[in-house]
N, C-alpha and C positions, 0 to 999 in steps of 0.2 A: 725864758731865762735858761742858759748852760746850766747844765750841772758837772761841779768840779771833779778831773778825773779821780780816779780811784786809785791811788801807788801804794806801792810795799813799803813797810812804815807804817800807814795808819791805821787808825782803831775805829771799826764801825760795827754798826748792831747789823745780825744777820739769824735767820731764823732757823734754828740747830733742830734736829731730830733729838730725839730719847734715843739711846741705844738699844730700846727695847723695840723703837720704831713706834710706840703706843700712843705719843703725842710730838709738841716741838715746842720751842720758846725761845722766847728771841732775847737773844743775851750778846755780848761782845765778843770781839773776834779781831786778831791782826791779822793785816795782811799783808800774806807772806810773799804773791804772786802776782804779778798781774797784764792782762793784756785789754784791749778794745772793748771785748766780749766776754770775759769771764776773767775771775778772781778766784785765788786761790789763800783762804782763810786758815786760821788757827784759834782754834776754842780759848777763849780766855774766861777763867773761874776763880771765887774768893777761896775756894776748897782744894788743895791738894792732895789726890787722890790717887792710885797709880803707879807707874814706875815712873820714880823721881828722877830718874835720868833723865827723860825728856821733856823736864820743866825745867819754865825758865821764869824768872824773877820779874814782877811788873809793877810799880808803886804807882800810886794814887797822886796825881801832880793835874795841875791846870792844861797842860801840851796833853797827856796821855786821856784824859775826860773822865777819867775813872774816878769812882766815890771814894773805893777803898785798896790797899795792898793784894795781887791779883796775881795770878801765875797763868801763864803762855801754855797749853798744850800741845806742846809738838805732835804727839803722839793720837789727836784729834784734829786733822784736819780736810778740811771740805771744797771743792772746786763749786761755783755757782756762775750764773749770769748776772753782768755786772747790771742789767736793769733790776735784780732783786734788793741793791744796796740802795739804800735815799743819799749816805756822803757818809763822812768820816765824823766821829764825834772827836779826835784825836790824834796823836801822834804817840807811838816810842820811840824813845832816845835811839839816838846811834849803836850805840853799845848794847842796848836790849837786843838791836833787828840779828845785830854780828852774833851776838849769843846764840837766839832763835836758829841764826841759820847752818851758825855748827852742828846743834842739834838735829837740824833737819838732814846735812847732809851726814851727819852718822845713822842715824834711822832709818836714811834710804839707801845707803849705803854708794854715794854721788862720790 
């Protein structure tokens, strides 16, 4: 069986380091990036923490898979192989990706 590619928009589980690097857990992630071979993710958390500039808003909907109301960390994110993702559990709206990606290009300065 295929498996369905992976595009910018969706929301899938992807397995995050600790910042201390002490362990990892696999929690949700959009993606912000992507090609053949690897993806490029964005930590998504029920906890806003950080500099609030570089959140962005994510609600709990049937399209997005998510339980509960969830914020985008722009300012957390990760390039991987795309054989590390099993699929999308999900989708963000239009307007989350556009938000996201303001974000991203003021933090990298694009």
């Amino acid at each position: 069986m295929e498996r369905k590619s992976i595009e910018k928009g969706d929301i899938t589980l992807v397995v995050f380091p600790f910042t201390d690097l002490s362990s990892e857990k696999r929690r949700p992630a959009l993606v912000v990036g992507a090609s053949e071979e690897h993806v490029v993710v964005a930590f998504i958390t029920t906890r806003s923490t950080g500099p609030l500039q570089w959140h962005a808003s994510l609600s709990s909907s049937d399209e997005s898979g998510l339980m509960s109301h969830s914020t985008v960390r722009c300012d957390k994110i990760l390039s991987i192989d795309t054989k590390l993702i099993s699929g999308a559990i999900g989708a963000a709206s239009p307007a989350t990706v556009k938000k996201v990606d303001a974000k991203l290009r003021r933090l990298l300065k694009l």
